[in-house]
Structure formats: C-alpha cells, structure tokens
TIPANU-102108 format. One line per 4 residues: their letters; for each residue x, y, z of C-alpha. Coordinates in nm, 2 decimals, decimal comma. Layout:
// TIPANU-102108
a = X:Y:Z; ...
This chain:
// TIPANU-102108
xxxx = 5,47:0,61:-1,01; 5,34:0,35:-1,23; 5,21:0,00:-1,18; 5,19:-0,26:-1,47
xxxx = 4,87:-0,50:-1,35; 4,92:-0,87:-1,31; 4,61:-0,92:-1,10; 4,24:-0,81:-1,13
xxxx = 4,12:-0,46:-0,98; 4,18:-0,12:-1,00; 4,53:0,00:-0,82; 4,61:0,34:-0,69
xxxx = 5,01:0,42:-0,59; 5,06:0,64:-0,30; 5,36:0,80:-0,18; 5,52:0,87:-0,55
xxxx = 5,86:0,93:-0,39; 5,84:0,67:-0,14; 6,11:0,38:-0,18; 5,94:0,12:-0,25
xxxx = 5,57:0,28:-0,38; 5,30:0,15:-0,23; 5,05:0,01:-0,41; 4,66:-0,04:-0,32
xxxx = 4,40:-0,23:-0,50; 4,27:-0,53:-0,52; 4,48:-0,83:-0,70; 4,76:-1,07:-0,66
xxxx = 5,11:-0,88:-0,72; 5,19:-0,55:-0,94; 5,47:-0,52:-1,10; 5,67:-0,11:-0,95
xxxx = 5,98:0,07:-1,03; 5,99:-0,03:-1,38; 5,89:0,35:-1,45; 6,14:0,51:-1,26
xxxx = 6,43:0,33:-1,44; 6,50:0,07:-1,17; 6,52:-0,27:-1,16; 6,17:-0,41:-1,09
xxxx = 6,05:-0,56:-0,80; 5,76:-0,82:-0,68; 5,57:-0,67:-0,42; 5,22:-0,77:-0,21
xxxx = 4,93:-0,56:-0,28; 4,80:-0,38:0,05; 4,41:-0,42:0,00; 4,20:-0,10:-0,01
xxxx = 3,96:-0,08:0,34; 3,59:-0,13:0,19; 3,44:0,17:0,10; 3,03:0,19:0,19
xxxx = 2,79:0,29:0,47; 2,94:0,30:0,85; 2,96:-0,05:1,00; 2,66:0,10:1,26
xxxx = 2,44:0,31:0,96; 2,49:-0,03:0,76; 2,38:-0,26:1,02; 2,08:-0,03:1,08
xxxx = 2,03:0,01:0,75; 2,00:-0,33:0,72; 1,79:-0,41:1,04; 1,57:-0,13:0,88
xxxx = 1,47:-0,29:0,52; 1,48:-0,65:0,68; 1,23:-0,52:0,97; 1,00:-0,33:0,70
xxxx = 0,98:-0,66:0,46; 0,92:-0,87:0,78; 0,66:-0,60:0,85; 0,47:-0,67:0,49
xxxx = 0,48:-1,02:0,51; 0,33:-1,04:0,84; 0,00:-0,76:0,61; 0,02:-1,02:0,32
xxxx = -0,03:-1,34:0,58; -0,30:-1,17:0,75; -0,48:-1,16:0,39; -0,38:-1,50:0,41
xxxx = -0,57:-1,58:0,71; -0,85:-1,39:0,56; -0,88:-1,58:0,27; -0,88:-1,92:0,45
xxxx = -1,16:-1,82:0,68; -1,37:-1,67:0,44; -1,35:-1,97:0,24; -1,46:-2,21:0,52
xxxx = -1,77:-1,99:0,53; -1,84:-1,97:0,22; -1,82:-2,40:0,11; -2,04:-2,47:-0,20
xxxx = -2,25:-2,76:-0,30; -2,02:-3,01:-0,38; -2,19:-3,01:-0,73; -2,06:-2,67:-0,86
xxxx = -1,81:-2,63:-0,60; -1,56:-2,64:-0,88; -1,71:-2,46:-1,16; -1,76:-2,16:-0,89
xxxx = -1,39:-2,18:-0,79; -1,25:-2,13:-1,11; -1,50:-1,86:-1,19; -1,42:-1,69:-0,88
xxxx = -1,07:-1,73:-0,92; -1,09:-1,58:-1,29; -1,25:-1,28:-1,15; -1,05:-1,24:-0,89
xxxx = -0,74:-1,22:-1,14; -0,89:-0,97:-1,33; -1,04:-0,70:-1,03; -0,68:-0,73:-0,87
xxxx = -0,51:-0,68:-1,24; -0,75:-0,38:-1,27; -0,68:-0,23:-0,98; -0,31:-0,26:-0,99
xxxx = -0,33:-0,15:-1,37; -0,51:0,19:-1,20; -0,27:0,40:-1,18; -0,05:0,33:-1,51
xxxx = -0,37:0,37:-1,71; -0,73:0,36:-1,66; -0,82:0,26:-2,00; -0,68:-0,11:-1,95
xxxx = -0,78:-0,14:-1,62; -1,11:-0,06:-1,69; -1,09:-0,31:-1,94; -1,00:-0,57:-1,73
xxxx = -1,23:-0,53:-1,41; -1,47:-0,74:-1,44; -1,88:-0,58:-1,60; -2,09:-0,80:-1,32
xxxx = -2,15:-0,80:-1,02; -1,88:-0,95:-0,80; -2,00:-1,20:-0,57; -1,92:-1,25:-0,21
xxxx = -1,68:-1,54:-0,30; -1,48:-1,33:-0,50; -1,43:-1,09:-0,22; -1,41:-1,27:0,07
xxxx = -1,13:-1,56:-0,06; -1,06:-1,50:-0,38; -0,96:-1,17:-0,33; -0,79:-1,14:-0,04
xxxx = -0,61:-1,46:-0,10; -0,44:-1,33:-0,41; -0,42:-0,97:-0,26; -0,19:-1,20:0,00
xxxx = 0,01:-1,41:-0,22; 0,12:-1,12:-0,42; 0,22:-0,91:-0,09; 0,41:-1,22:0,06
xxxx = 0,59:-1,29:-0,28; 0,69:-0,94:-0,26; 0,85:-0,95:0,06; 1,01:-1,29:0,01
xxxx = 1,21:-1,12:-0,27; 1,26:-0,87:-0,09; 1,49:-1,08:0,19; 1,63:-1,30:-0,08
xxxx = 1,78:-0,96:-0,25; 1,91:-0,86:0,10; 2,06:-1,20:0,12; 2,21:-1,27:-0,20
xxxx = 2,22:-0,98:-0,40; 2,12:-1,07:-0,76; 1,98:-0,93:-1,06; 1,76:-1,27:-1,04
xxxx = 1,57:-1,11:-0,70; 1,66:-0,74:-0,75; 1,46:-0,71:-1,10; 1,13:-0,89:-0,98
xxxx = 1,13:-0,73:-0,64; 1,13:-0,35:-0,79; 0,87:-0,44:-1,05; 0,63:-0,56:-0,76
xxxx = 0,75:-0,33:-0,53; 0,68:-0,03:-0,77; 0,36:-0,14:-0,87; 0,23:-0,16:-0,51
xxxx = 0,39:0,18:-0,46; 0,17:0,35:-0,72; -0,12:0,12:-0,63; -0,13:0,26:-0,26
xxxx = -0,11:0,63:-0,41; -0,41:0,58:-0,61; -0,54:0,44:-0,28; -0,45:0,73:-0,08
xxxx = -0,62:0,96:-0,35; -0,92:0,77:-0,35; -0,94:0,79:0,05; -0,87:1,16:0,02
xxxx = -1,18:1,22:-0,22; -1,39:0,96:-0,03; -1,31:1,17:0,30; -1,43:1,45:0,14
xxxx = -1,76:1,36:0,01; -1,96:1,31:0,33; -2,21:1,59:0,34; -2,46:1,64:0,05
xxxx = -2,61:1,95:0,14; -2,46:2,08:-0,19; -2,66:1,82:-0,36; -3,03:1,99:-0,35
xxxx = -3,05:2,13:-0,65; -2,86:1,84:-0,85; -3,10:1,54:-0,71; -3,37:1,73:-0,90
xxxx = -3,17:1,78:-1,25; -2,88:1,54:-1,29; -2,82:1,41:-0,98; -2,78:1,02:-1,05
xxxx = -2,45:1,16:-1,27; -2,25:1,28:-1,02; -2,01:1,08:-0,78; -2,11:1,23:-0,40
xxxx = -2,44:1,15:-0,49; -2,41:0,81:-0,66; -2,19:0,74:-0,35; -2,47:0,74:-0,09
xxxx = -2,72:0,58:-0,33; -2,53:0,29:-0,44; -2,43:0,15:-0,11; -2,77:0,21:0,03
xxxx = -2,93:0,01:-0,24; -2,69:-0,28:-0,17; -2,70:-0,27:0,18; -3,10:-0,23:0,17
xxxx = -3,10:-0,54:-0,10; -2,91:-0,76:0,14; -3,09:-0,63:0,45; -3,38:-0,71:0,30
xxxx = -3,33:-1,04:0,16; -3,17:-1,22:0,49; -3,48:-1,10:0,71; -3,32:-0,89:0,92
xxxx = -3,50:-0,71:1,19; -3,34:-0,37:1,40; -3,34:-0,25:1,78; -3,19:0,07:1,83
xxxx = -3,04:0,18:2,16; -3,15:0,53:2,28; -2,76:0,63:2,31; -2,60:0,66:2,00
xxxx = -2,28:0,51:2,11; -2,40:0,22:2,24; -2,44:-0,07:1,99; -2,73:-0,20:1,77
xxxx = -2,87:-0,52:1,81; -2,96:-0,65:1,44; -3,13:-0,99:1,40; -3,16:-1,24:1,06
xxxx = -3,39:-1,47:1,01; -3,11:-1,66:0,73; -2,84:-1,86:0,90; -2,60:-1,70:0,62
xxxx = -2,25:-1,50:0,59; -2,42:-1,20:0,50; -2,65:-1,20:0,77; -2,37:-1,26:1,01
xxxx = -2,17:-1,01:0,88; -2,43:-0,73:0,90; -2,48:-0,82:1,27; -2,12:-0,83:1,35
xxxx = -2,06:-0,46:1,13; -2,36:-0,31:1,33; -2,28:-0,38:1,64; -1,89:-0,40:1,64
xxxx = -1,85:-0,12:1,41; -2,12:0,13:1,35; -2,06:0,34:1,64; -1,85:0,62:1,76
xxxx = -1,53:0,51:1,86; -1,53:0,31:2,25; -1,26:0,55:2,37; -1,44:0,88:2,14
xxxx = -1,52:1,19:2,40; -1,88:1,29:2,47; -1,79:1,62:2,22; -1,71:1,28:1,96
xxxx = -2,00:1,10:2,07; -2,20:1,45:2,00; -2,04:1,49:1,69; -2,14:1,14:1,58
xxxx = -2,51:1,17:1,62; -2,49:1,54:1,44; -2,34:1,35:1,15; -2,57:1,07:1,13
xxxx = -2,89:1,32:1,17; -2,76:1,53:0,93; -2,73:1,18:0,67; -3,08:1,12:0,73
xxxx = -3,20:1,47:0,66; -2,97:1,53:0,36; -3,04:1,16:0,20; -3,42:1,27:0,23
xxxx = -3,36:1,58:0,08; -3,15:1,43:-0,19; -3,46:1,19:-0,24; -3,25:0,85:-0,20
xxxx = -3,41:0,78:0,17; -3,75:0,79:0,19; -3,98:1,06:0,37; -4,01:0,83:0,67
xxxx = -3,66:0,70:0,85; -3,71:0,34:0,96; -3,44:0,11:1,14; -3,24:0,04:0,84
xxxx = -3,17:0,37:0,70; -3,08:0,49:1,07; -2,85:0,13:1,07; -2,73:0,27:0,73
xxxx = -2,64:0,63:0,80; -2,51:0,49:1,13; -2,20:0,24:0,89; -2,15:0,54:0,62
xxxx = -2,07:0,79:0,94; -1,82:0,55:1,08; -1,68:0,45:0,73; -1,63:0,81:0,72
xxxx = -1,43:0,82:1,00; -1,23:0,52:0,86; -1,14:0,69:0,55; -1,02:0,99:0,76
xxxx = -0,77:0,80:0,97; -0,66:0,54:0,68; -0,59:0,84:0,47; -0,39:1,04:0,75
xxxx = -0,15:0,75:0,80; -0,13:0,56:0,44; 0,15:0,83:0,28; 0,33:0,72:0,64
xxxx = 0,32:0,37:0,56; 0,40:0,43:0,22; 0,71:0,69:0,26; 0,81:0,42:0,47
xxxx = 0,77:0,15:0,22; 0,95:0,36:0,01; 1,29:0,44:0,21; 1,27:0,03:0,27
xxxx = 1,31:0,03:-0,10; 1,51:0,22:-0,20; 1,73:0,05:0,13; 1,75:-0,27:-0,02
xxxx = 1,83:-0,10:-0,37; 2,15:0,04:-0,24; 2,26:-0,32:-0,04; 2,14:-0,45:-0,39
xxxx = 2,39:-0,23:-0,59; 2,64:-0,17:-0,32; 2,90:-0,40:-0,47; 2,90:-0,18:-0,76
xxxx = 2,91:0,13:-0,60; 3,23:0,02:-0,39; 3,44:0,00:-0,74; 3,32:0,35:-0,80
xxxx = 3,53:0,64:-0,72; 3,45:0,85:-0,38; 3,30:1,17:-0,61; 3,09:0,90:-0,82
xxxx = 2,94:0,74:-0,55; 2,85:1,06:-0,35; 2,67:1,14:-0,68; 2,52:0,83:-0,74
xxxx = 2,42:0,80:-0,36; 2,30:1,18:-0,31; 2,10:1,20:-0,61; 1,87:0,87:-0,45
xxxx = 1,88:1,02:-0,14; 1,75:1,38:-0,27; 1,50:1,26:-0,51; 1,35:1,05:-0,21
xxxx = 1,35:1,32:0,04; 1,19:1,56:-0,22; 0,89:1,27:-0,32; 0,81:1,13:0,00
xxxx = 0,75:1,56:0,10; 0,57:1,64:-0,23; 0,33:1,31:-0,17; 0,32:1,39:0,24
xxxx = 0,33:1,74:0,36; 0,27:1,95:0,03; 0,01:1,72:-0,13; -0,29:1,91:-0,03
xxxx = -0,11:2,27:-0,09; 0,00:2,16:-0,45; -0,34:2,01:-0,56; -0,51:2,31:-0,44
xxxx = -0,30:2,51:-0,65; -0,34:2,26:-0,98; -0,71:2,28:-0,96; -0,69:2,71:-0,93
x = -0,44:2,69:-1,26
C-alpha cells in the first residue's frame, strides 16, 4: 500500500492487505486506499515508539557523561583554588604589581598554547613557549589559573550539550575536548620516558664525551642546578634523620614562597611513601644511594655529598615514583575521558540517528563503538608491545 504525505516525517504502511492499512510515522493525517482503487479515507497516524538506547542503558548512559564532566569540573576548580592561593602568596609591590600581571599573564598564554599545540606540531609550539625563564608567578597563578578556566569551560559545555543538544555547545565542546585528549597523550608519553630515565649508570662514558647533549643526563643536571640555585639563595640549612623514611627538617633563613615551599616538599614529600613496606623503605634508600654515586660519577655532584644533594637525590627518587604511578593510571583517566566523550556525542547526535533506518544506525553506532574499543586498547594494554616493536622496525 501507498500513502500520499500531508504531514511532516517519514511513514511506513504495515499490514498491506489489512483493511484499513495502517500507517506509522510521524505527521498529522495520510491520505490511504487511493492506490488500491478505493475511495480514500482520512485516517490518524499511529506514532512510531522512539527508537534509541534502552530507557535503563540511556539513563546510565546519561548519569555516566554527566558524572565524568562533573568529575572534570570539580580537576579544573581545584586549579582554581590553586591559582587563588598562589596568588595571595605571591602579592607584588603595589608599584609594578600591574606591569608583572600582564607579563605574567602573557606568558602564561603562551606556555599553555605551547603545550596544548604539542602534540599537533612541535614546530609551533616551540615557537610559542616562551625563550626565558618562567618565573614563579607564572607557574603558581598564572598557570594554573588558566590551566583551570580552560578545564571548567570544557566541562560546562560539556552539560550544556547534554542539556540542549546544539551545534552551538557540540562544536566548541569536541574542539576542547579533543585538544585535551591529545594533550594528556603527550603527557602520558612524556611520564613514560621520564619513568624510564632514572638510573645513569649508562651514562659513564657519555659525561666524559657528549654528555651535556643527551636528555637522561641533562635531566639530573638541570633540576639540580635549579634546586641548588634556589637552595642556595633562600639560606637554607639541612638536618637529616638517620632513617631514610622519616622526614627532613630544612630551615631558611628568607621568609619567602620558595623557601616555604622547599621545607614543605622535603619534609611532606621526599620520602618513601608513609604506608611503603620495609622492602619499599629498603628500596628507597638503594635508589637514593645509587643517585648519589651515579651523579658523582656522571660529574654533576660533586666528590663530597653534602645535605643538599642528599635533600636532592632524596625529591628526584620520589618524583620517580610519582611519574611511575601518574603514568600507570593517566591512559585510565583518559580512556575514561574518552567513552565520556564520545557519550555525550551520541546524546548530541541522537535526534538524528532516530530518523535513520535500524541497519544505518547499527552502522553508524557500531563503527563509534569499534573504533573506541580498538583506541582506548592500542593506547592502554598494547602501547608498550607496539612501541617496542616500532623502535625494532
């Protein structure tokens, strides 16, 4: 059977040899039996039951991409926080308060724009990281403050395209969205190599040619220079605990942040873990030892170990260990990210996918669904199996 359309939608007839035909679509009335010779009648259009996710998949679905972008903004308000303490601390003269801000700020612009700009191309980011040195302003308001704002306004968009559904939130919400995506793979790189690059016992003969060109070593001599050059200059004086896992007590004679935050670091942080085993604990001191002796060897310590460089190798050990553990869960949080994603995506496009046909929108929906499920596993569990097998091609 035939209808002839006098409303808006897309009608199927069922039940061809039915008297009347039943129509199904949506609209206003169709116009049946013209086809089959008889005189036509008016008849109401049964509407079509919505076609999508389960009522209980939606809804969790939905409590799942809602949860996620709550989950982000609550990240991107802690930076927030950050930002607004760090800049208590860090008040200028009134006289150049200003002229520092909007430097600061400027800067700030362009480390975030580099980083982000990372992993699309290193030329331009290079480009736009700033050449000097970035001052403690920079990264302890600036910084994190933007960092912040550009999390939160992701998130925001994020429930806005939940709520309303338009190409006004959808387009500026994946453009953020993606960017931090591939941001937080760099990252997760970056920590993977960093992980890697603790012990410098491969470094003996490269000290003594080339050694200030390559990365492991300029690694351990660049923070030690900085953290020397700040120890140095705040007057800070060392007493180290007999047990390695019980804290250092570090004294400055400046009454400044970084003064305050090397005390806090050093005793707070630069230890083994409080719950870490005695096999840890054990583990810990071997690693800090073995800093000492290689960063001797690698002539970037000097022949005599003082206080600081035992405070020094004491922070790089337990960065270390930071690196480790940030690096084990990031692809979690970021697969995660990514299913939240690609969640509001679908609720995004989900009024266009009901107006598909069923074979369509299996299509549609099964390709998203595959091409997650294959990234998330090439970026989780084969990552370290397929870069091993890049580097030996």
């Amino acid at each position: 059977g035939f209808c002839r359309f006098q409303g808006q939608g897309c009608f199927v007839v069922a039940g061809v040899g039915e008297d009347p035909p039943r129509c199904y679509g949506f609209g206003v009335m169709v116009d049946v039996r013209a086809a089959q010779g008889r005189p036509a009648g008016r008849l109401p259009v049964q509407q079509a039951r919505p076609v999508g996710l389960p009522g209980v998949l939606r809804l969790l679905a939905m409590a799942y991409a809602a949860a996620l972008n709550h989950m982000a903004l609550s990240f991107g308000c802690l930076f927030l926080v950050q930002a607004f303490h760090g800049g208590r601390e860090m008040k200028a003269p009134s006289g150049t308060q200003e002229e520092d801000g909007i430097h600061g700020f400027l800067e700030a612009v362009q480390l975030l724009l580099g980083t982000l700009l990372i992993p699309f191309s290193r030329v331009m980011a290079a480009a736009a990281v700033p050449t000097k040195t970035i001052g403690l302003q920079v990264l302890g308001f600036w910084l994190p403050a933007l960092l912040g704002f550009y999390i939160c306004t992701t998130a925001m968009l994020g429930h806005l395209t939940l709520k309303f559904r338009r190409a006004v939130f959808v387009l500026p919400y994946i453009s953020l969205a993606v960017v931090l995506l591939m941001w937080q793979l760099e990252l997760s790189k970056v920590l993977r190599q960093m992980a890697l690059s603790e012990d410098l016992a491969a470094l003996d003969k490269v000290s003594k040619a080339d050694g200030h060109q390559d990365v492991q070593y300029a690694m351990f001599k660049v923070p030690y220079e900085a953290f020397l050059a700040v120890y140095s200059d705040q007057g800070c004086n060392t007493t180290l605990p007999s047990n390695i896992d019980a804290a250092a007590w570090v004294e400055c004679q400046e009454d400044s942040l970084e003064g305050k935050v090397i005390q806090f670091a050093v005793a707070n942080f630069c230890r083994p873990r409080p719950e870490a085993t005695t096999v840890e604990v054990e583990e810990f001191r071997r690693r800090v030892q073995a800093c000492c002796s290689q960063g001797k060897r690698a002539k970037i310590l000097p022949d005599m170990i003082r206080p600081p460089e035992e405070v020094f190798c004491r922070c790089r050990t337990a960065i270390f260990d930071l690196c480790r553990f940030v690096a084990k869960w990031v692809m979690v949080l970021w697969s995660s990210m990514l299913l939240a994603i690609c969640t509001v995506l679908y609720f995004a496009v989900e009024p266009n996918l009901v107006k598909m046909g069923q074979v369509q929108r299996i299509e549609v929906v099964g390709f998203l669904v595959v091409g997650a499920v294959l990234l998330v596993g090439r970026l989780t569990i084969f990552a370290d199996y397929l870069s091993e097998n890049v580097g030996a091609v």
